[in-house]
SEVEX-951688 format. One record per residue (C-alpha): y, x, z; residue in one letter. Coordinates in steps of 0.001 Angstrom, whole numbers, padded with zeros to 6 digits, always signed. Layout:
<pts>
YXZA;...
</pts>
This chain:
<pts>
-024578+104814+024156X;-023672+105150+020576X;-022884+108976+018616X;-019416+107624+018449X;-018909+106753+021959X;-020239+109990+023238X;-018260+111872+020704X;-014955+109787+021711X;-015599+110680+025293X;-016547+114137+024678X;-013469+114844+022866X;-011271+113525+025672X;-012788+115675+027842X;-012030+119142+025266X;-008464+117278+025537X;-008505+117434+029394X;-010114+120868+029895X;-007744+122386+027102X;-004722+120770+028467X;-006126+122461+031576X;-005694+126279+031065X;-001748+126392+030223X;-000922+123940+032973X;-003159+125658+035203X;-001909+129466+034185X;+001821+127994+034507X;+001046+126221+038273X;-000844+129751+039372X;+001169+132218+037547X;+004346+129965+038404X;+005760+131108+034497X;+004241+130101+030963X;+001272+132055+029292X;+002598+134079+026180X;+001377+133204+023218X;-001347+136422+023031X;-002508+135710+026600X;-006003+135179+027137X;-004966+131746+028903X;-003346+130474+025174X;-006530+131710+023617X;-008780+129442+025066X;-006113+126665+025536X;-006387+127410+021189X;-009997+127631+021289X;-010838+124459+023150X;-008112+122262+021664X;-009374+123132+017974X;-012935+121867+019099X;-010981+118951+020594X;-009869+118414+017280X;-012994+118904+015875X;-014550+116098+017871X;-011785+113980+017061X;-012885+114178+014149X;-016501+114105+014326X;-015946+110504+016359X;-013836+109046+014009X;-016673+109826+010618X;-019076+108784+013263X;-016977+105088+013569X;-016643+105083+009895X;-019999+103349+009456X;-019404+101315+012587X;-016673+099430+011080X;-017941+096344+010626X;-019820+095542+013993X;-019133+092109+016183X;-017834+095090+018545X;-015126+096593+016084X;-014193+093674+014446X;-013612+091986+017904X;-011103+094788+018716X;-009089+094469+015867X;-006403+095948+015051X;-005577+096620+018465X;-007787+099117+018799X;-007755+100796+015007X;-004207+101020+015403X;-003368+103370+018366X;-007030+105128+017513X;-005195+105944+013972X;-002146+107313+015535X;-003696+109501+017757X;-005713+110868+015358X;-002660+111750+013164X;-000561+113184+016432X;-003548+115657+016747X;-003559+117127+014030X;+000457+117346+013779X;-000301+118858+017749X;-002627+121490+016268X;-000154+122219+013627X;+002789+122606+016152X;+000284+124431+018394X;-000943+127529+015466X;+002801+127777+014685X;+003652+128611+018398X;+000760+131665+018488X;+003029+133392+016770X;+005487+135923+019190X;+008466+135974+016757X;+008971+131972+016288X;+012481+131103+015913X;+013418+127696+018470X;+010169+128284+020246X;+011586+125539+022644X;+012139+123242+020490X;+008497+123845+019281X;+007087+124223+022884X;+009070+120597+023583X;+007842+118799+020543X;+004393+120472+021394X;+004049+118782+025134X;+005843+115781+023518X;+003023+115022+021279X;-000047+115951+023895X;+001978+112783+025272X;+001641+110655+022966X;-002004+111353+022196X;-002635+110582+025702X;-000732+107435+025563X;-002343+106215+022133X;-005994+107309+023284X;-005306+105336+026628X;-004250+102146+024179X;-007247+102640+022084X;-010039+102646+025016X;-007905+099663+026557X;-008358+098288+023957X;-011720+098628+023300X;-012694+098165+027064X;-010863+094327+027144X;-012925+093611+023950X;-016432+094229+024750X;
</pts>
């Protein structure tokens, strides 16, 4: 297994486990974790390493570009892998401005938040399906 497969895997499962601890907190608790809760601070915690790995896998592919593997994929795998790469940052960047207790149209925030976790997880499914028919 290559450093860019285990780094693709591992950063779906940061994704999963960070995903985890608001959707967790809000099925136990039966309301939503504030934004100082120690629920949101590990939810923050783990989905800026998820990030991080996101990262790490896609310099790691970077060398990888122009294997039998990759090139067999095409742009059927690139092209989802690029979006969700961009909707995770723009998720991080949706998710720092919601730490903060006196956001105006935190809704609207919170909505476009869980509407881009999503579409990550619809892009990432596209990219490994696409990967997966082309090996």
């Amino acid at each position: 297994m290559t450093i860019s497969t285990l780094s693709g895997w591992f950063a779906v499962a940061l994704v999963l486990l960070a995903a985890s601890f608001p959707l967790g907190h809000r099925l136990w608790a039966h309301r939503r974790a504030t934004p100082p809760s120690r629920t949101i601070k590990v939810h923050v915690a783990l989905g800026l390493s998820a990030a991080a790995a996101a990262l790490i896998h896609t310099l790691s592919v970077l060398p990888a570009l122009g294997a039998p593997a990759v090139v067999g994929a095409g742009m059927l795998s690139l092209a989802p892998a690029s979006a969700a790469f961009f909707l995770l940052f723009a998720h991080v960047g949706v998710g720092l401005q919601l730490r903060n207790p006196r956001l105006r149209d935190r809704t609207a925030k919170r909505r476009l938040h869980v509407a881009l976790a999503i579409s990550i997880v619809v892009t990432v499914a596209a990219h490994v399906v696409a990967l997966l028919r082309a090996a």
